[in-house]
N, CA and C atoms of all chains as a GROMACS GRO file, in nm:
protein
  378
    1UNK      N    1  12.057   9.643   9.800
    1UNK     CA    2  12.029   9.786   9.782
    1UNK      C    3  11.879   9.809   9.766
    2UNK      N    4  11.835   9.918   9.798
    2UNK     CA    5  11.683   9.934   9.835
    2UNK      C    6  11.674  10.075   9.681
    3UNK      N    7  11.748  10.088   9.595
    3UNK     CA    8  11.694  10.174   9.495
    3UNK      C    9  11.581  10.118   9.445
    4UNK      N   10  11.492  10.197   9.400
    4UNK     CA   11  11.379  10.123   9.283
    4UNK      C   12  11.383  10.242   9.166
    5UNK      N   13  11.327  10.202   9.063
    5UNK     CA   14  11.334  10.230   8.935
    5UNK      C   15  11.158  10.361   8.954
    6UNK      N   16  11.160  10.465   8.923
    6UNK     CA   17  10.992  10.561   8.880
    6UNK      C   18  10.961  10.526   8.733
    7UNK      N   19  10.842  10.522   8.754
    7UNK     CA   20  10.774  10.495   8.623
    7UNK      C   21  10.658  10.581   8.585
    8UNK      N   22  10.619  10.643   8.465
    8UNK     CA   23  10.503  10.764   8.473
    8UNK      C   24  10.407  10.677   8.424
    9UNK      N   25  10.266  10.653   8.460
    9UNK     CA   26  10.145  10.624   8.422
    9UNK      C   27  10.080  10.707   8.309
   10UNK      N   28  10.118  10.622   8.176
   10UNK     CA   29  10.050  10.715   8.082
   10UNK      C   30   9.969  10.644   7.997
   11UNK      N   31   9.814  10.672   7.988
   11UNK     CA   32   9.752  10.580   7.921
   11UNK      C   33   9.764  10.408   7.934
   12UNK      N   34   9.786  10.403   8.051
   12UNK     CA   35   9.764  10.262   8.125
   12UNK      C   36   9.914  10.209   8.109
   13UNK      N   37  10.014  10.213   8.014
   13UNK     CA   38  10.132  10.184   8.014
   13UNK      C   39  10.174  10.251   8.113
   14UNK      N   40  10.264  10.168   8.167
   14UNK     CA   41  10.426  10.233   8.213
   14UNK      C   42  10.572  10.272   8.182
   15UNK      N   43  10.527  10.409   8.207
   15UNK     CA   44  10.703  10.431   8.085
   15UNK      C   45  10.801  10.485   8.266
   16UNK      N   46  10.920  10.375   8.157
   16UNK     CA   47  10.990  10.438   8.267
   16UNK      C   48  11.052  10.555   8.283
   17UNK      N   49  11.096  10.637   8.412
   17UNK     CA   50  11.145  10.753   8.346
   17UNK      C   51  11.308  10.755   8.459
   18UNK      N   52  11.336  10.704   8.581
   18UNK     CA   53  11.442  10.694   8.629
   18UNK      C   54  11.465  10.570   8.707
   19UNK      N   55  11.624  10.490   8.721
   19UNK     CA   56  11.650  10.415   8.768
   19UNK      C   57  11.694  10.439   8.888
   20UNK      N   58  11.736  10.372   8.966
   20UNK     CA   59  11.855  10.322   9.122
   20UNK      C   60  11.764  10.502   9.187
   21UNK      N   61  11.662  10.522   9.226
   21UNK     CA   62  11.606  10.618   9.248
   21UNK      C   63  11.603  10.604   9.441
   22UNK      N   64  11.654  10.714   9.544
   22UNK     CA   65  11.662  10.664   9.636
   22UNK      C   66  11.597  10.776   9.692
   23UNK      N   67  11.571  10.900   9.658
   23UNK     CA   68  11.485  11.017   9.720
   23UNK      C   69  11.392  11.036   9.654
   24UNK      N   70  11.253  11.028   9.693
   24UNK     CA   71  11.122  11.129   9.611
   24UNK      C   72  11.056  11.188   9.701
   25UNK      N   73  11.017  11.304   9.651
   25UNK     CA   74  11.002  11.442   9.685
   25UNK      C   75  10.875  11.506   9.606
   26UNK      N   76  10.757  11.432   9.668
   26UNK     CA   77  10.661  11.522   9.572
   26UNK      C   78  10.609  11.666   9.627
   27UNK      N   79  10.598  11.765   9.537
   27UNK     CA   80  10.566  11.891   9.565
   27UNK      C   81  10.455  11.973   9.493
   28UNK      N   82  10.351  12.017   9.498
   28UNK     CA   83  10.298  12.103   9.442
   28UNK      C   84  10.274  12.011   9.290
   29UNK      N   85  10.219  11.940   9.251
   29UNK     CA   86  10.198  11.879   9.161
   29UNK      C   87  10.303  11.861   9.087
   30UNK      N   88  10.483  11.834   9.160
   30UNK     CA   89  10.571  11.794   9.071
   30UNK      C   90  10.627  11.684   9.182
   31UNK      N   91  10.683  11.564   9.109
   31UNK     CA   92  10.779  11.486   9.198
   31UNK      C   93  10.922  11.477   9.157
   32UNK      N   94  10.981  11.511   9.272
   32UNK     CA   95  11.150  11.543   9.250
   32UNK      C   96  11.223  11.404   9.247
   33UNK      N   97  11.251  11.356   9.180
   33UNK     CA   98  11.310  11.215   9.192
   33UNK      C   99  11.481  11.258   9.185
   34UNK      N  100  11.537  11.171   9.278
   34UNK     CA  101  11.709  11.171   9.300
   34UNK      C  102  11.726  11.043   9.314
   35UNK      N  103  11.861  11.036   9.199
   35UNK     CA  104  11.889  10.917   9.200
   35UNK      C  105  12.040  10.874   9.319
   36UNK      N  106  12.065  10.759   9.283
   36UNK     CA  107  12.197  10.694   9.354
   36UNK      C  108  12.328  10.820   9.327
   37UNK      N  109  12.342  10.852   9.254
   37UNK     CA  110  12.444  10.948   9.199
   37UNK      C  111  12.488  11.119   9.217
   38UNK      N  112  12.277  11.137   9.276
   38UNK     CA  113  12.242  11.226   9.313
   38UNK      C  114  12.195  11.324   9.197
   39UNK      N  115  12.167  11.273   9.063
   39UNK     CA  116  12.110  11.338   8.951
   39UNK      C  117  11.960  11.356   8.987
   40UNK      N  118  11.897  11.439   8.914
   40UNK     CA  119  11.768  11.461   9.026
   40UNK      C  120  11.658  11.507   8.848
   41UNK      N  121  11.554  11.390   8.864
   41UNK     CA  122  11.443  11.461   8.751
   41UNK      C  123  11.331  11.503   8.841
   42UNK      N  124  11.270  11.597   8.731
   42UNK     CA  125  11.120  11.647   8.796
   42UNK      C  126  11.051  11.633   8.704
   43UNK      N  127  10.904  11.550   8.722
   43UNK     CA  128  10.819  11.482   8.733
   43UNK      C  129  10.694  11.562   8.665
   44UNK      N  130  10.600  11.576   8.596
   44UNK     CA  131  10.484  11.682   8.626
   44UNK      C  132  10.351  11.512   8.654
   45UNK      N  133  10.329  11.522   8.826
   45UNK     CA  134  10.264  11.443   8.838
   45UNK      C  135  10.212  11.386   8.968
   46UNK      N  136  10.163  11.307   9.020
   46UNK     CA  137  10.212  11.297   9.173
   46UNK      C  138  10.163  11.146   9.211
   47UNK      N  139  10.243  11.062   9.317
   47UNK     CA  140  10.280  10.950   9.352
   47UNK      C  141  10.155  10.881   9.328
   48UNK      N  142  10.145  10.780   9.274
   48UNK     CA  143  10.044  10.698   9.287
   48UNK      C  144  10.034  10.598   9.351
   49UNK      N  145  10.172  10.487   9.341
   49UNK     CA  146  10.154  10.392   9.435
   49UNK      C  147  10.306  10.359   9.421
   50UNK      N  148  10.376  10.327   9.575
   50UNK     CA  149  10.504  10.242   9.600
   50UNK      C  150  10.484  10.111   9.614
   51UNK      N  151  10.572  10.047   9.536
   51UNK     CA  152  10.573   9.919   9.560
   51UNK      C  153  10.759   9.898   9.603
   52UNK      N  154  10.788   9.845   9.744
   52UNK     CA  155  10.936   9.819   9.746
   52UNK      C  156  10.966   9.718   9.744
   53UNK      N  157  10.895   9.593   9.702
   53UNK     CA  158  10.949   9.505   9.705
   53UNK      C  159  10.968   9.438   9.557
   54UNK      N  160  10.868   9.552   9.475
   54UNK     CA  161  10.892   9.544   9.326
   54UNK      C  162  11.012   9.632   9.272
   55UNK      N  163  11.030   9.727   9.359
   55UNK     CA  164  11.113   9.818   9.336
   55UNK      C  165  11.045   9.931   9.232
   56UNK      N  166  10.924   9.952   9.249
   56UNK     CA  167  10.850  10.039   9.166
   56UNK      C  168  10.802  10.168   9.255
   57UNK      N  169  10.827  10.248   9.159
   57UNK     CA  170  10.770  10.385   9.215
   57UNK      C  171  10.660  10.440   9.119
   58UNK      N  172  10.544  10.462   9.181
   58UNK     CA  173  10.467  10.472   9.020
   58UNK      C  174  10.393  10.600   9.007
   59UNK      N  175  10.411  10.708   8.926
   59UNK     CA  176  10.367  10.842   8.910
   59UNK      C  177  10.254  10.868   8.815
   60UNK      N  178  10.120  10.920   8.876
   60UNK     CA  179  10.046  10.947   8.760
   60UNK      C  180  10.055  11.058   8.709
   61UNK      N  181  10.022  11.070   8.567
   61UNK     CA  182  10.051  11.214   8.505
   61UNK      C  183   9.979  11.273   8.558
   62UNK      N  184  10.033  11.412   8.553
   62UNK     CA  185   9.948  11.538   8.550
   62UNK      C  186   9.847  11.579   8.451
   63UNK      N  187   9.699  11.588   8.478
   63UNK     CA  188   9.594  11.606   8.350
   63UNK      C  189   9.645  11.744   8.300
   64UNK      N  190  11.631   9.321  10.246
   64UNK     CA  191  11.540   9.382  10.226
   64UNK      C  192  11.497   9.502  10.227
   65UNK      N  193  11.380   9.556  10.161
   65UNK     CA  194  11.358   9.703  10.129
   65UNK      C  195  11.277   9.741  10.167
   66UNK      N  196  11.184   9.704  10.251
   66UNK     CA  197  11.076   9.731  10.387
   66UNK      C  198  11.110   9.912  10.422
   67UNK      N  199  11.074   9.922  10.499
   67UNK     CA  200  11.071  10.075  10.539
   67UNK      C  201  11.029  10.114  10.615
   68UNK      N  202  11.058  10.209  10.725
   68UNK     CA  203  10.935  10.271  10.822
   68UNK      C  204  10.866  10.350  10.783
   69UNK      N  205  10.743  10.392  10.818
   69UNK     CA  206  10.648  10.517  10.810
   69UNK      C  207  10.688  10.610  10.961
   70UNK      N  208  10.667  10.740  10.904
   70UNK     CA  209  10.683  10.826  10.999
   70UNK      C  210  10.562  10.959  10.975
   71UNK      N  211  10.482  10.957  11.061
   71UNK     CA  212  10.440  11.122  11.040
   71UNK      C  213  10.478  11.239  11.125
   72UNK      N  214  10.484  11.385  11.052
   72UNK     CA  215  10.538  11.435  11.088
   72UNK      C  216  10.497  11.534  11.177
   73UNK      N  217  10.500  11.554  11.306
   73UNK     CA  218  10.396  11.619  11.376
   73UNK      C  219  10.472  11.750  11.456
   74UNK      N  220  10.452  11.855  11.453
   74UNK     CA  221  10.516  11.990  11.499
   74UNK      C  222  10.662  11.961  11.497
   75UNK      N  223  10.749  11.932  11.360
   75UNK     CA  224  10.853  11.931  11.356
   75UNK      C  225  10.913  11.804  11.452
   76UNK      N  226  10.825  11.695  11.464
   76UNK     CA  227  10.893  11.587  11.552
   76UNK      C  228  10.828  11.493  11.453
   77UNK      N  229  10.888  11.356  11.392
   77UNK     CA  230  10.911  11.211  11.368
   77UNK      C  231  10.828  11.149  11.403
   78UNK      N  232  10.700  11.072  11.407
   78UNK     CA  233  10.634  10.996  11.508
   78UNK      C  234  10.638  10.808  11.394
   79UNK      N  235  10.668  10.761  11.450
   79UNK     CA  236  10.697  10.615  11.392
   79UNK      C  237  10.527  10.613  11.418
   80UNK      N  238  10.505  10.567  11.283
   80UNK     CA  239  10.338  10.476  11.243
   80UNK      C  240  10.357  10.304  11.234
   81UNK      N  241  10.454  10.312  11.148
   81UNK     CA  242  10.460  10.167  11.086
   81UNK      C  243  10.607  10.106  11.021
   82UNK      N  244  10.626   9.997  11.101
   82UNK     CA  245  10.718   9.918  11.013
   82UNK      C  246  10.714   9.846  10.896
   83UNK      N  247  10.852   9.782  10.867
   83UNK     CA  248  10.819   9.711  10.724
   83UNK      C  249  10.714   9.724  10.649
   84UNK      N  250  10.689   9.869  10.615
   84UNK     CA  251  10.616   9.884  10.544
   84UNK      C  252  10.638   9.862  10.358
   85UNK      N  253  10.586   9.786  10.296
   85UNK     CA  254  10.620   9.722  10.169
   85UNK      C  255  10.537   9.792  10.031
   86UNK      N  256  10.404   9.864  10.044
   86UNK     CA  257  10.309   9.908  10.011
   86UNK      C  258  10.263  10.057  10.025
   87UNK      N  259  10.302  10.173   9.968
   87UNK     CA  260  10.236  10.299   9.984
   87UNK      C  261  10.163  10.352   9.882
   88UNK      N  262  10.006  10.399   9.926
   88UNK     CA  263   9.897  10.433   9.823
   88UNK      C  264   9.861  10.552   9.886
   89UNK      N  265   9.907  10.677   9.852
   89UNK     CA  266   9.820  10.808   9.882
   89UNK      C  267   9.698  10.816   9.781
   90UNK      N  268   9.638  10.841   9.848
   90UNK     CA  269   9.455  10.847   9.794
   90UNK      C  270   9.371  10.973   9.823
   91UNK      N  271   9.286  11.074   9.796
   91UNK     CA  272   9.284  11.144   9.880
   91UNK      C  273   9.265  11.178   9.995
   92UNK      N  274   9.373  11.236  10.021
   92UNK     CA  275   9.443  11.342  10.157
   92UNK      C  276   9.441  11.182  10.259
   93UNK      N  277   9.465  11.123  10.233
   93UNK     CA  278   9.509  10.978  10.332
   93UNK      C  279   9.605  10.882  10.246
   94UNK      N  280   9.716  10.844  10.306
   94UNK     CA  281   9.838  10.778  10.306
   94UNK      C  282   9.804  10.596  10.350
   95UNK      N  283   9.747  10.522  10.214
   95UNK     CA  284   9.758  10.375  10.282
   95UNK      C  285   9.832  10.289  10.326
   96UNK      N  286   9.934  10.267  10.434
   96UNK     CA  287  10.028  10.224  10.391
   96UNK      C  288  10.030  10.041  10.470
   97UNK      N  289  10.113   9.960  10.377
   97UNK     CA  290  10.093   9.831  10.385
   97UNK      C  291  10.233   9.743  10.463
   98UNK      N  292  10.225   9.672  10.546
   98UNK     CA  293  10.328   9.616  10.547
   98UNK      C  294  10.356   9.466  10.540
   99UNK      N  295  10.503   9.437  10.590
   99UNK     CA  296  10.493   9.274  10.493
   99UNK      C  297  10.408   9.219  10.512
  100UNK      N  298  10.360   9.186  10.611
  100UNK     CA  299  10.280   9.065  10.652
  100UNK      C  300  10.135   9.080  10.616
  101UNK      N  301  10.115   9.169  10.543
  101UNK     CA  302   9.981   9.252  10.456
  101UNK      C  303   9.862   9.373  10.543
  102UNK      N  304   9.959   9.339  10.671
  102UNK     CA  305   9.876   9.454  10.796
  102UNK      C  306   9.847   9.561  10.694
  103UNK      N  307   9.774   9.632  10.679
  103UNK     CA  308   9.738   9.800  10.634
  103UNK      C  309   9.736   9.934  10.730
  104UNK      N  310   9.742  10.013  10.765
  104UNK     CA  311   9.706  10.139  10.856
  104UNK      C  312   9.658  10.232  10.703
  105UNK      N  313   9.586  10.378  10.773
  105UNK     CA  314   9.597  10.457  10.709
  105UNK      C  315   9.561  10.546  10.778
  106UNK      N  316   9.625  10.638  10.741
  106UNK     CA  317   9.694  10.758  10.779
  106UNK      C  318   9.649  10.904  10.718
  107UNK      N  319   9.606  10.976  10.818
  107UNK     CA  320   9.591  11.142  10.740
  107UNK      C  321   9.653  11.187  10.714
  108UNK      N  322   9.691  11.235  10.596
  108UNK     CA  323   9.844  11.337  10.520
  108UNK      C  324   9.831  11.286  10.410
  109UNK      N  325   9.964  11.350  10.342
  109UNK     CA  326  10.019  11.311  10.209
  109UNK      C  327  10.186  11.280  10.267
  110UNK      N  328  10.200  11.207  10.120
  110UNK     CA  329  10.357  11.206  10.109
  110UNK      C  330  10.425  11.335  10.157
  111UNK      N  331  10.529  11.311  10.216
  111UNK     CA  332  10.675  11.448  10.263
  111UNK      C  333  10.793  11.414  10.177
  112UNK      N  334  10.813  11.289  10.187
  112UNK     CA  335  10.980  11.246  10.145
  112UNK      C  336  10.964  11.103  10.164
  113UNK      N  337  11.055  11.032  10.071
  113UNK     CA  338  11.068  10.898  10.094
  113UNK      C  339  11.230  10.929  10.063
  114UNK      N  340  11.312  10.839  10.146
  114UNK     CA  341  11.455  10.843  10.177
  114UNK      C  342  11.458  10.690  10.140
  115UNK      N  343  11.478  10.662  10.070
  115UNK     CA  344  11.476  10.465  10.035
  115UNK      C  345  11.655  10.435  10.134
  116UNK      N  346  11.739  10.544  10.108
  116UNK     CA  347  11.812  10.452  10.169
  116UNK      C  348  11.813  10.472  10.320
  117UNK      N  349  11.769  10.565  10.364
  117UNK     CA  350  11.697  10.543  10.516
  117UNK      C  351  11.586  10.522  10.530
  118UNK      N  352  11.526  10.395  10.481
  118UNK     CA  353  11.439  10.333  10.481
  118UNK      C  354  11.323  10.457  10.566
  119UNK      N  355  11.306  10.493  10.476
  119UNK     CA  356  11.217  10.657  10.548
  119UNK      C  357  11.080  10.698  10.491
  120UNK      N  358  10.970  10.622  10.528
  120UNK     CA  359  10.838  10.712  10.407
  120UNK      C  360  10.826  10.819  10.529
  121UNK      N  361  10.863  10.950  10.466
  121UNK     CA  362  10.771  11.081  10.621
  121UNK      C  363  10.656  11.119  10.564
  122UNK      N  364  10.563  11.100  10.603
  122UNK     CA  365  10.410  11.207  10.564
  122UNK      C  366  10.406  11.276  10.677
  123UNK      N  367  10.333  11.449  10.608
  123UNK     CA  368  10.311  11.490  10.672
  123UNK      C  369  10.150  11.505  10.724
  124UNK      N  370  10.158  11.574  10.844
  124UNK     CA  371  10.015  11.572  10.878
  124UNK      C  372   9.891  11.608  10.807
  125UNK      N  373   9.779  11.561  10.745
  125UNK     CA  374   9.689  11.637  10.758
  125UNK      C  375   9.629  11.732  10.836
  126UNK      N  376   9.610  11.905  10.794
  126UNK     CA  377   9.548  11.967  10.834
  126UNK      C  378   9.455  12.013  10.871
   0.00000   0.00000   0.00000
């Protein structure tokens, strides 16, 4: 399975914020994350870097 | 594996950039994107959608 897990960049940590994540959708300084299930968070932030073979999705905050 | 294609999106048509792509870094207004074998392209746009389970990064065009 190709889900990966989003994580928000805050103060150099990574917090995670959704798992098995298979749609992102960044918009207007928000990213729509949908998961496997089709539950869907929004983000205040925008993509920083994919990694798929880490399975990382990585979001920096919004200042 | 969880590789992916790149696609940009050009007058409502798909244009394949890149395979197995493993690596995505939007930076500004350019899309880095990496694949397995550590090739790089980069690309004018931002993120559109990533579809993980149709292995799908779409950016759209820069304007």
């Amino acid at each position: 399975m190709c889900e990966s897990a989003a994580y928000i960049l805050k103060e150099d940590k990574l917090e995670r914020v959704m798992e098995n994540v298979v749609n992102v959708d960044p918009f207007e300084g928000k990213v729509y994350l949908t998961d496997l299930l089709g539950e869907q968070k929004i983000v205040d932030g925008k993509i920083k870097e994919i990694r798929l073979m880490d399975h990382k999705i990585i979001i920096s905050e919004a200042i």
